[in-house]
N, C-alpha and C positions, 0 to 999 in steps of 0.2 A: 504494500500500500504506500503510497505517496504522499509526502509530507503537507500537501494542501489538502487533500481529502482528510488527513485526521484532523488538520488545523479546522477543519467542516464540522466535523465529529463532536471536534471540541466548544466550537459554538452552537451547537446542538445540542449540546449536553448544559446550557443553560437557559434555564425559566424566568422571566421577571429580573433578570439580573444576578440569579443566584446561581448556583449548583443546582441542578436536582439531582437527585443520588440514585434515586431510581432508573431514570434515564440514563446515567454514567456507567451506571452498576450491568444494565442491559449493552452497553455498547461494549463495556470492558471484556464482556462473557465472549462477545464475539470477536475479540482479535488475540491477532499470534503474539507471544510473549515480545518480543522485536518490535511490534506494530504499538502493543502497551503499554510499554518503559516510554516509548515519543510520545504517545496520547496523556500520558500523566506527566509529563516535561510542560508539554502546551497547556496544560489544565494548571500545574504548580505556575508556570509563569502568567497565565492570565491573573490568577487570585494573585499572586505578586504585584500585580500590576493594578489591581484594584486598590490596595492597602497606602499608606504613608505611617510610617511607627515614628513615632515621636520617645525620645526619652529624653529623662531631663533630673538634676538633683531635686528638686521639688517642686510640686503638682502644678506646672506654670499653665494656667488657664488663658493667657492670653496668648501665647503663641499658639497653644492650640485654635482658640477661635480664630487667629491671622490664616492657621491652615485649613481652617474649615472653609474661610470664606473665597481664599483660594482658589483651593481645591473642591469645589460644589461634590464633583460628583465620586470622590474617594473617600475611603474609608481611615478615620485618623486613630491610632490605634498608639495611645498612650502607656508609657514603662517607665516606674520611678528606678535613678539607680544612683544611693546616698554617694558612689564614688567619683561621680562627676562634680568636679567643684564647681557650682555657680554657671552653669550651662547647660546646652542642649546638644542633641546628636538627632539629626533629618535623614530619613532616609525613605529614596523615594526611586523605586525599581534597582538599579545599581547604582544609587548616586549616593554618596552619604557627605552630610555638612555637618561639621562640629567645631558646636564652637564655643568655649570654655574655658574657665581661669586656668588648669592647668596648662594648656597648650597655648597660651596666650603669654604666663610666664615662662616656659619655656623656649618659646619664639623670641622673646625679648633677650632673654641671654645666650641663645644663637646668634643671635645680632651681635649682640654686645663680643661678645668671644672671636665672630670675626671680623668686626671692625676693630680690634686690639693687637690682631695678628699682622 
């Protein structure tokens, strides 16, 4: 099978924007182990592609709503994590933005180290 016909498959296999599981589960039954690993590739990177995860040291409610208003039609999908000092980490399909006190002082004394040399 052909990499456009599962790409088919795969937008077939969603309802209303969602998964349906039932329909995924019947289309999965009928392909070769080879044809499966690529239809669940296309399906992992759809839903990838649907999400933006945000994490941040704490519950920053305003960059989320900057990414909701954004991003209308994505899914904002917040993660506290206490070891980011004073920032955020963006990631959006394979992009990721971070930007936080610790790499902000460490930037600085990159600098500073090679402008001394």
């Amino acid at each position: 099978m052909n990499k456009t016909f599962l790409k088919k498959l795969a937008i077939a296999s969603y309802k209303n924007g969602e998964l349906d599981q039932k329909t995924a589960f019947k289309i999965a039954d009928r392909l070769s182990k080879k044809d499966l690993k690529q239809y669940i590739r296309i399906i992992k990177a759809s839903e990838k592609a649907k999400n933006i995860y945000l994490t941040t040291a704490l519950g920053d409610k305003n960059t989320e709503k900057q990414l909701k208003y954004i991003f209308k039609d994505k899914n904002i999908i917040v993660n506290q994590d206490s070891s980011m000092m004073l920032g955020s980490r963006i990631e959006i399909n394979d992009d990721i933005f971070e930007m936080n006190l610790k790499n902000t002082l460490e930037n600085i004394i990159e600098n500073i180290d090679q402008n001394n040399d």
